[in-house]
C-alpha positions in Angstrom: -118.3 -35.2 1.6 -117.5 -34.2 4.9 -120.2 -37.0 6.2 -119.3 -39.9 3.9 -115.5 -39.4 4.8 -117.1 -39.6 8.5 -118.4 -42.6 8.2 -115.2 -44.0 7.1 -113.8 -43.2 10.2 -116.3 -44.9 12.8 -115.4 -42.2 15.5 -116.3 -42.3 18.9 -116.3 -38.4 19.8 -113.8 -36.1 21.4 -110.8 -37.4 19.2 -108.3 -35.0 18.9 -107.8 -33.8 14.9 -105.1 -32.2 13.2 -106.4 -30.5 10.0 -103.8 -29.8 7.2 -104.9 -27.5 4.6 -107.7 -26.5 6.6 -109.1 -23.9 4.4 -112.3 -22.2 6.2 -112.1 -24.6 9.0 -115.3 -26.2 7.9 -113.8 -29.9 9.2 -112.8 -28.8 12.7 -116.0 -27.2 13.0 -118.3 -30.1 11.4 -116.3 -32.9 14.1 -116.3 -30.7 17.2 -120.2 -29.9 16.6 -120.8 -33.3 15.6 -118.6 -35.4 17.8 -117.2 -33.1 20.5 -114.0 -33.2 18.5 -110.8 -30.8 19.4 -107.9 -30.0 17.5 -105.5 -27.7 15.3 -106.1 -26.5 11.7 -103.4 -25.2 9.4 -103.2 -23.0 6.4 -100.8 -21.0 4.5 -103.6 -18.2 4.6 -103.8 -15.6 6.9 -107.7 -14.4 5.8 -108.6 -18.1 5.5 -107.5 -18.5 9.5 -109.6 -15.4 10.2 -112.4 -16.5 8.5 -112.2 -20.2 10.2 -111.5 -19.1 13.9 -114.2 -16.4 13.6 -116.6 -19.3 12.2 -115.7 -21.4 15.0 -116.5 -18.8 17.1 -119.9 -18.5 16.2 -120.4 -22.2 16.2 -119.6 -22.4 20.1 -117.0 -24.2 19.1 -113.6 -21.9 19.5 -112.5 -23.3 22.7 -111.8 -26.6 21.0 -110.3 -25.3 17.5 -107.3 -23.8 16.8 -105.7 -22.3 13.4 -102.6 -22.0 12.9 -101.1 -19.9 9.5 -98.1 -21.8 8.2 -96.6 -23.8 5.7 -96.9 -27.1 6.3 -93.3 -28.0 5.0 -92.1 -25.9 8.1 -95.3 -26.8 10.4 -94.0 -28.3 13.7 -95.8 -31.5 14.1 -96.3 -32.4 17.6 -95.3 -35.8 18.4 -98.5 -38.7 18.9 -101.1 -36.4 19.8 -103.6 -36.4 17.3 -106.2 -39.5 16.8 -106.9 -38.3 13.0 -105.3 -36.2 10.3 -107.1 -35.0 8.0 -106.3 -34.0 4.1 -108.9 -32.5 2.5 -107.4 -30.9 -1.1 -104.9 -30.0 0.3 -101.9 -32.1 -0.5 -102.0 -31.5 -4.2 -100.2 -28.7 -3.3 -97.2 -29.8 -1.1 -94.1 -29.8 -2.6 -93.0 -32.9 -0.8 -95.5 -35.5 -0.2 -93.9 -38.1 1.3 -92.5 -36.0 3.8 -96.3 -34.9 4.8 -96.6 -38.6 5.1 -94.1 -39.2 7.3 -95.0 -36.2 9.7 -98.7 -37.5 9.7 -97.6 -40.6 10.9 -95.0 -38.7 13.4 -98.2 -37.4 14.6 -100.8 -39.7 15.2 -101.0 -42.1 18.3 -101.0 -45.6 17.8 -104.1 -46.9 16.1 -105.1 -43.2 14.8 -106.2 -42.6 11.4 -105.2 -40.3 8.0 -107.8 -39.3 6.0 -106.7 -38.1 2.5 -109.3 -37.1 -0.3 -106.7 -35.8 -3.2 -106.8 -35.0 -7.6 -105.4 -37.9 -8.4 -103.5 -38.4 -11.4 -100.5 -39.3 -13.6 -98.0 -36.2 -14.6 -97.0 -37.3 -17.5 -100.5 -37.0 -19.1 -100.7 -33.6 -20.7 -104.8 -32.9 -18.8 -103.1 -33.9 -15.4 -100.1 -31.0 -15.7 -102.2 -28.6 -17.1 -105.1 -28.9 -13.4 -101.8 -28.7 -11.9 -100.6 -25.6 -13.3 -103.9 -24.0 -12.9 -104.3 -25.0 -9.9 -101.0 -23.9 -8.5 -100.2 -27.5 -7.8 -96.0 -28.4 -7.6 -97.3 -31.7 -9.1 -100.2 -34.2 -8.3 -99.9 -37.9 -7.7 -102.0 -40.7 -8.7 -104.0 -43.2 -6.3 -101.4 -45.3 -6.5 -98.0 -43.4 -5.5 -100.2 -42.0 -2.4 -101.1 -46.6 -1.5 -97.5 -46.5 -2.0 -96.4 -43.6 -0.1 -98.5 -44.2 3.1 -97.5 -47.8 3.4 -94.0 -46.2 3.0 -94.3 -44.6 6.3 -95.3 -48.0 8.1 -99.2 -46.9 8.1 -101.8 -50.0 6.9 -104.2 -48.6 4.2 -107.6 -49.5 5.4 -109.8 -48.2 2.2 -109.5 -46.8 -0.7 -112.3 -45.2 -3.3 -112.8 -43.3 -6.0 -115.2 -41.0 -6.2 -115.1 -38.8 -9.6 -118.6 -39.3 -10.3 -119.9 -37.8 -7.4 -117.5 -34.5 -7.6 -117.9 -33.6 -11.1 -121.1 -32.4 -10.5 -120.1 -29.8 -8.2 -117.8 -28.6 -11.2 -120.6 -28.6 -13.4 -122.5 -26.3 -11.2 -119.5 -23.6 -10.9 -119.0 -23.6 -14.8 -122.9 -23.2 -15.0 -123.1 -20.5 -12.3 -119.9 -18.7 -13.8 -121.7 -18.3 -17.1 -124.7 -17.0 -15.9 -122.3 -14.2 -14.1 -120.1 -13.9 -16.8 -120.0 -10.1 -17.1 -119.3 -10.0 -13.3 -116.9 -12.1 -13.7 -114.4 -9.5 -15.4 -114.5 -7.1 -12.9 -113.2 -9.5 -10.1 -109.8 -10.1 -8.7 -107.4 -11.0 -11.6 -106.8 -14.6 -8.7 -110.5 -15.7 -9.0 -110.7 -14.9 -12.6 -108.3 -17.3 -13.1 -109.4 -20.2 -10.8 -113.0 -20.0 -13.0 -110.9 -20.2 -16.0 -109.6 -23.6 -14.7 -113.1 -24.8 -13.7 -112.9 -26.1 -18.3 -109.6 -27.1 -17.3 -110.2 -29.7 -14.6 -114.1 -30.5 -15.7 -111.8 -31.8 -19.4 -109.3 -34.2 -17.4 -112.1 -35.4 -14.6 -114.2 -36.6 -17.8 -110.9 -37.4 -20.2 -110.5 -39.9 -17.4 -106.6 -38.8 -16.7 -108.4 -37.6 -13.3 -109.4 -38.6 -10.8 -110.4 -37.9 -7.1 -109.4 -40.5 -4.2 -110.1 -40.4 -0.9 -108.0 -43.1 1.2 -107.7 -44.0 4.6 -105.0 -45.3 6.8 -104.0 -46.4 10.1 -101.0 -46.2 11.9 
């Protein structure tokens, strides 16, 4: 994934990024390997920082990557400094969307890029509110209301694509692998017991067709 959306972006190296929702910092890492990237990651999770600065550590790569815990409704953008920002599932769960849109554009330079890859779907269709609630999402959006929502902000979409097809899979393979550990399953944490019961949830809506997973691209 991380190399397709790549691609996308036809990078020159040593871009300055500004991951939001940056989980285990696997993005920052990949670009400043790859591409002698910098930039800042942000999560709401304290053990997901510690687990992404200590990987960018090892990498060789910790002079060029910082995390940052916080929420990215209260996350002080900084003003045109970043050449990308990057959404990786993570905007399902912001509670205001549009606003995130409007600081992403705050804080690119001219001519830099937002990568999005999001669930997409409508909330009014019983599949797409139940991933939601299992997935601690305030509400998801469909492909459209995110083409809406970044030409809202003044940004040009450059490309838009779907690609359910090639994600399912990987949801396959966790209900598959869950099964086979089922008995370990129980005696986990009651949080991760709970995100396998969803993998049923979100595998039903992704082949219902009420969802969907979009990754878009826009320029400022």
């Amino acid at each position: 994934m991380l190399e397709h959306c790549v691609q996308w972006l036809n990078l020159r190296g040593r871009e300055r990024v500004l991951d939001v929702g940056c989980g285990h910092g696997g993005t920052l890492v990949h670009l400043a390997r790859l591409l002698y990237c910098s930039g800042i990651g942000v999560t709401i999770s304290p053990k997901q920082a510690r687990i992404a600065r200590a990987r960018a550590t090892h990498a060789g790569v910790g002079d060029r990557s910082t995390f940052f815990v916080d929420d990215v409704a209260c996350f002080p953008f900084p003003s045109a400094e970043f050449d990308l920002v990057w959404a990786m599932e993570s905007s399902g769960h912001f509670t205001d969307k549009g606003r995130f849109l409007q600081d992403a554009y705050y804080a690119l330079r001219p001519s830099g890029q937002l990568l999005l890859a999001a669930w997409t779907g409508a909330m009014d269709q019983p599949r797409v509110r139940e991933v939601a609630r299992a997935f601690l999402c305030p509400e998801l959006w469909t492909a459209e209301e995110y083409q809406a929502g970044i030409r809202s902000t003044g940004m040009t979409l450059t490309r838009r694509e779907d690609l359910t097809e090639h994600v399912v899979r990987t949801w396959e393979i966790c209900r598959e692998r869950a099964r086979i550990a089922s008995a370990v399953v129980k005696l986990l944490p009651r949080a991760v017991r709970e995100f396998i019961d969803g993998i049923d949830i979100i595998l039903d809506a992704y082949c219902s067709g009420d969802l969907t997973y979009t990754v878009l691209l826009a320029r400022k």
